[in-house]
C-alpha positions as CSV (number, residue, x, y, z in Angstrom):
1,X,14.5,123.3,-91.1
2,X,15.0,125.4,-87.8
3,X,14.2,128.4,-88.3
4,X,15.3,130.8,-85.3
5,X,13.9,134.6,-84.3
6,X,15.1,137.7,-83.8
7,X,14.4,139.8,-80.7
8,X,11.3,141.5,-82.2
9,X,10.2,138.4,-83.5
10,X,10.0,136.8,-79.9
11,X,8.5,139.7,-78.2
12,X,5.6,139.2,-80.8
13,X,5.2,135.9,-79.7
14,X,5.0,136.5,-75.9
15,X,2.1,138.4,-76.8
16,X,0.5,135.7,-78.6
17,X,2.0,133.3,-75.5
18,X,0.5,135.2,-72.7
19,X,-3.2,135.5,-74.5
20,X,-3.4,131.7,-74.4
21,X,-1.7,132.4,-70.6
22,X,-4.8,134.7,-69.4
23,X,-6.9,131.9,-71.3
24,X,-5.9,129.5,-69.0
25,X,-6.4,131.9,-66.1
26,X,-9.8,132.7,-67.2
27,X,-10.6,128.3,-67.8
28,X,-8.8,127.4,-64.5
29,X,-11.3,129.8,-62.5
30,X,-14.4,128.0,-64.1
31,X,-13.0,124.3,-63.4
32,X,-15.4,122.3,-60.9
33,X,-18.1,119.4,-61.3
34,X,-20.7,119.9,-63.0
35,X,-19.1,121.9,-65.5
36,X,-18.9,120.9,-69.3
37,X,-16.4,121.2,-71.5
38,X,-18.1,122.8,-74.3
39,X,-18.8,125.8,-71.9
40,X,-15.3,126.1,-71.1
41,X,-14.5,125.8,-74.6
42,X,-17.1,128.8,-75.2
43,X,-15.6,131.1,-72.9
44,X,-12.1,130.4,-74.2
45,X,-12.8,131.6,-78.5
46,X,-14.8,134.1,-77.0
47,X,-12.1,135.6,-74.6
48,X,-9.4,135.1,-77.6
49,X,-11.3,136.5,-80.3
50,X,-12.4,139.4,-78.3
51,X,-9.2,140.4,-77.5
52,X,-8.2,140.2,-81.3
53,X,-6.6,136.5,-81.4
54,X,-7.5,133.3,-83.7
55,X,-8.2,130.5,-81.9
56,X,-5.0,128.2,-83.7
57,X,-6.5,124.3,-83.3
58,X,-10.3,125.0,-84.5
59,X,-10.7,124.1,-88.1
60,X,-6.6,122.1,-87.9
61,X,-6.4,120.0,-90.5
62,X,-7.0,116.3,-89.7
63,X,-5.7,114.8,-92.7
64,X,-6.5,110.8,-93.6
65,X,-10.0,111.2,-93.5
66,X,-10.2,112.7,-90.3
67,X,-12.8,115.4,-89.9
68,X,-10.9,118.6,-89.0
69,X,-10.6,119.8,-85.5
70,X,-14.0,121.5,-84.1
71,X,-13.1,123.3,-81.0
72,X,-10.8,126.2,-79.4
73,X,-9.4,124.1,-76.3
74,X,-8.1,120.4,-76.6
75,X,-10.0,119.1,-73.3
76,X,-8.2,115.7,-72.5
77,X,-10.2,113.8,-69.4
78,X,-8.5,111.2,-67.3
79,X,-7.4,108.3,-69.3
80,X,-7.1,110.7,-72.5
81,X,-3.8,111.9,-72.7
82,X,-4.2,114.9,-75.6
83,X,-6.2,116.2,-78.2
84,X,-9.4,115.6,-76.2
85,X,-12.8,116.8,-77.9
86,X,-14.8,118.8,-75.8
87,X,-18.2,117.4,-74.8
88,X,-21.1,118.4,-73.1
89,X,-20.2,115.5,-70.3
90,X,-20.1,117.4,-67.1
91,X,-16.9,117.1,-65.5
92,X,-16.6,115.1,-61.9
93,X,-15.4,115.4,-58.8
94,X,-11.6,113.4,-58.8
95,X,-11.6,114.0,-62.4
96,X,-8.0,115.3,-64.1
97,X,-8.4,117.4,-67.1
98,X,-5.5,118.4,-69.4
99,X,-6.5,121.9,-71.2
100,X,-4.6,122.7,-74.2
101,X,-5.1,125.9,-75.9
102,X,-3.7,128.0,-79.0
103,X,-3.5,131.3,-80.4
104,X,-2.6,132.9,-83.4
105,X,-1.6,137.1,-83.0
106,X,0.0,139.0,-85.4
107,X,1.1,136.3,-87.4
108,X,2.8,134.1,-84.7
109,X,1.6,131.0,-82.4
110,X,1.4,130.6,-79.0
111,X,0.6,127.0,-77.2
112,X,0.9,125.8,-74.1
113,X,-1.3,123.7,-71.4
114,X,-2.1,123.2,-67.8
115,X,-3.2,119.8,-66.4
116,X,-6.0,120.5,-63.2
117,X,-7.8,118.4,-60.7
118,X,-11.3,118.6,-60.3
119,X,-12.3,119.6,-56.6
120,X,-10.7,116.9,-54.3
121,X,-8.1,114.3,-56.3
122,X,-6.3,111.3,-55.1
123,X,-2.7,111.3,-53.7
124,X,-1.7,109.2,-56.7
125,X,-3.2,111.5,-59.3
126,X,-1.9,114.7,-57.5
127,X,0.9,113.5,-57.2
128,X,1.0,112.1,-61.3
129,X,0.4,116.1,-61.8
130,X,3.0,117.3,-59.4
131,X,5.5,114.9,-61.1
132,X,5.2,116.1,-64.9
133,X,4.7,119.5,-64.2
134,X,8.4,119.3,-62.2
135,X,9.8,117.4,-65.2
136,X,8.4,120.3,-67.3
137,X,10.6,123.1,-65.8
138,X,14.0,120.1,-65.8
139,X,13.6,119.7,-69.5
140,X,13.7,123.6,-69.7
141,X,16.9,123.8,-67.5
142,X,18.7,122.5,-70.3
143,X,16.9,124.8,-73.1
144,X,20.9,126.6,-73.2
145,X,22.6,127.4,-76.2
146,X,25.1,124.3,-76.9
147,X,23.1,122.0,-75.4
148,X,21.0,119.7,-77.5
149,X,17.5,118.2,-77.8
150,X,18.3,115.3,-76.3
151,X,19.6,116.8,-73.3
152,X,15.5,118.4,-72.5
153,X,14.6,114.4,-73.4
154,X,16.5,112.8,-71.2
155,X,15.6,115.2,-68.1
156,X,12.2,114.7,-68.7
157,X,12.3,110.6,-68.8
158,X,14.6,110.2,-66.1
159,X,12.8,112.3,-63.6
160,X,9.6,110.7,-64.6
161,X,10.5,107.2,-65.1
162,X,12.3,107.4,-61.8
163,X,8.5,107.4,-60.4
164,X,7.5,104.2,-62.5
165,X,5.4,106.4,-65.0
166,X,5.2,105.6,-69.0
167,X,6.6,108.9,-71.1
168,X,4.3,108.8,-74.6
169,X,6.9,108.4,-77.0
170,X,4.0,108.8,-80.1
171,X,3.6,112.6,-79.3
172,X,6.4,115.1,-78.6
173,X,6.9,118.8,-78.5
174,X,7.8,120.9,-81.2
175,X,9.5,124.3,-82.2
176,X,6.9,127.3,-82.9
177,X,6.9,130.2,-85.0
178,X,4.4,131.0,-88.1
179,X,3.7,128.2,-87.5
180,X,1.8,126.3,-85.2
181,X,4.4,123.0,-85.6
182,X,8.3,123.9,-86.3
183,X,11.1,121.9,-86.4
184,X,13.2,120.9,-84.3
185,X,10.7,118.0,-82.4
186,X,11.0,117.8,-78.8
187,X,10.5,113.8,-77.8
188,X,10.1,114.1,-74.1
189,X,12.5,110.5,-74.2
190,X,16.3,110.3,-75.2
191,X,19.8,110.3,-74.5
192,X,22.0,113.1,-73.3
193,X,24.2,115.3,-76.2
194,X,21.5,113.7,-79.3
195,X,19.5,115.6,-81.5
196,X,19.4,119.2,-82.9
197,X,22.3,121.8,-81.4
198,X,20.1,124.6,-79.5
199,X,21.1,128.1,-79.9
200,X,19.7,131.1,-79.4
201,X,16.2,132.3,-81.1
202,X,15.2,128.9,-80.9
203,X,11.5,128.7,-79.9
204,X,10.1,125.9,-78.3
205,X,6.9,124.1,-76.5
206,X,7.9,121.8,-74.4
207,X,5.6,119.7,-73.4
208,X,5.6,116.2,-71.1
209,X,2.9,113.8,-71.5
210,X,3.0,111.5,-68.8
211,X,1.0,108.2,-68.0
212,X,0.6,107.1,-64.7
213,X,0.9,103.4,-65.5
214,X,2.0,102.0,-69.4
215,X,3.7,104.7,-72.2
216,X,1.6,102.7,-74.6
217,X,-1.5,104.7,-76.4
218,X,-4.4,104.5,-79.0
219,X,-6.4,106.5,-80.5
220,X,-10.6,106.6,-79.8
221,X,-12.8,106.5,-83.1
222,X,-13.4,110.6,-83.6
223,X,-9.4,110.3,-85.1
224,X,-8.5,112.8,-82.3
225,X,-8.4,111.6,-78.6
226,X,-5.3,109.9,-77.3
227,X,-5.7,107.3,-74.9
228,X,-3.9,105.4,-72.6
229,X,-4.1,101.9,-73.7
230,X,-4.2,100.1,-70.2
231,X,-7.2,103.3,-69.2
232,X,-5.0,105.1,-66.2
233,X,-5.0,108.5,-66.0
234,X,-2.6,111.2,-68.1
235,X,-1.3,114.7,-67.0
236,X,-0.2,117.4,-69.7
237,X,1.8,120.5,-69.0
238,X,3.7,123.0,-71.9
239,X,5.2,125.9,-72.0
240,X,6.6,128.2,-74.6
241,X,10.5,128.7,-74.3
242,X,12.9,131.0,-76.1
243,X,16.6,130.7,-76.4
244,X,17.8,134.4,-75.4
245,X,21.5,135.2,-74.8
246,X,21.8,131.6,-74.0
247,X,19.5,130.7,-71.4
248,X,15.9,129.7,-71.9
249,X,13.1,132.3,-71.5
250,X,9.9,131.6,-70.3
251,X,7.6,133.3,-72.9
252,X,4.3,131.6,-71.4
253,X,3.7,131.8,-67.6
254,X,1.7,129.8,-65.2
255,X,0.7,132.8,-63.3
256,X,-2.8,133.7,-64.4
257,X,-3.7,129.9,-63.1
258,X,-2.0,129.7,-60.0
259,X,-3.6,133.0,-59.3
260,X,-7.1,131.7,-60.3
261,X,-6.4,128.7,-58.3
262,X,-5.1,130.4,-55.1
263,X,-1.7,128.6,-55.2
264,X,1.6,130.9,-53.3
265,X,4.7,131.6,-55.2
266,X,4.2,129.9,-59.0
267,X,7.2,129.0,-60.2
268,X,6.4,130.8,-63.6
């Protein structure tokens, strides 16, 4: 069931959106070799819960025998395309590192993430991150009451695929709410005019996982980490969007990174 939200409702959850926005500001700053993700993972619960926030993925529920989540940040390295463990493996120069983080305010989520290179990355890889996070901001284009799910899919595949990459069809995006997962899911693959009708106080994270060579994936052993299966390198990038007076509303922004990472005129 779709459950929408009223005004109040979604200016709740821009608060809990932009806490796991200054998050990612506060990560992207601290992003270099020789840095591990555990630290980064440190600073994040500590920044969130000091600033009266609940870290939403520790302790989620891994169901099937699957221990439940340990950490504050999903920290997805290279070949790993989500739901990456942190580790104290220092991260390395050419590295790409997907940080997904979560908060629960006030009763309401917030989720989105941010793919970054560490120091100096090939043209292939930047451009791999250059390429989703476009397709990101085309699938929310079409976030307009009328339209329909499938509309966001299929501007996220075509403008991807058109580069050769493989779009994960296992994971998709999802709406958000009280809880951390909603309905409708997002695939980031489909065919114009299918799926759910959007309308307004729909809430959204919209998120395209993109491999640089096959769509294909596998899980590693801890029941969390995503892989690529053929081992080339993933990117990440979500944002939180609500349907207001028609036309999507960015709820999360990108600012609070570009500004850490010294990057002009951020789109959002």
């Amino acid at each position: 069931m779709i459950i929408t939200k009223t005004r109040e409702e979604i200016e709740i959850m821009r608060e809990s959106a932009l806490m796991v926005s200054r998050t990612l500001g506060l990560i992207a700053k601290e992003i270099k070799p020789g840095v591990t993700p555990l630290y980064l993972d440190k600073l994040a619960e500590e920044y969130i819960r000091d600033n009266g926030g609940v870290p939403a993925f520790k302790g989620y529920k891994g169901g099937r025998g699957v221990p439940d989540f340990p950490a504050t940040l999903c920290i997805s390295i290279n070949a790993a395309v989500v739901h990456g463990i942190p580790t104290n493996t220092p991260l390395k120069e050419g590295d790409v590192i997907s940080v997904d983080c979560g908060v629960k305010k006030n009763g309401y989520f917030g989720d989105h993430a941010y793919s970054f290179g560490v120091g100096e990355i090939s043209p292939e890889v930047k451009q791999l991150l250059e390429v989703t996070k476009e397709s990101l901001y085309r699938g929310i284009e079409q976030c307009v009451s009328g339209n329909r799910v499938g509309d966001i899919s299929y501007a996220i595949q075509s403008y991807t695929e058109s580069f050769g990459y493989g779009v994960v069809r296992e994971l998709v995006g999802h709406g958000l709410g009280k809880k951390l997962h909603e309905d409708p899911q997002i695939p980031n693959y489909g065919k114009r005019g299918d799926g759910p009708k959007l309308r307004d106080g729909m809430v959204l994270a919209i998120e395209p996982m993109i491999n640089m060579g096959t769509k294909n994936i596998r899980y590693l052993p801890d029941g969390w980490t995503i892989v690529t299966a053929d081992g080339k390198p993933s990117a990440h990038f979500e944002h939180d969007v609500a349907i207001v007076d028609g036309k999507p509303e960015l709820l999360s922004t990108y600012q609070y990174i570009e500004d850490a990472l010294g990057i002009s005129k951020p789109k959002a």
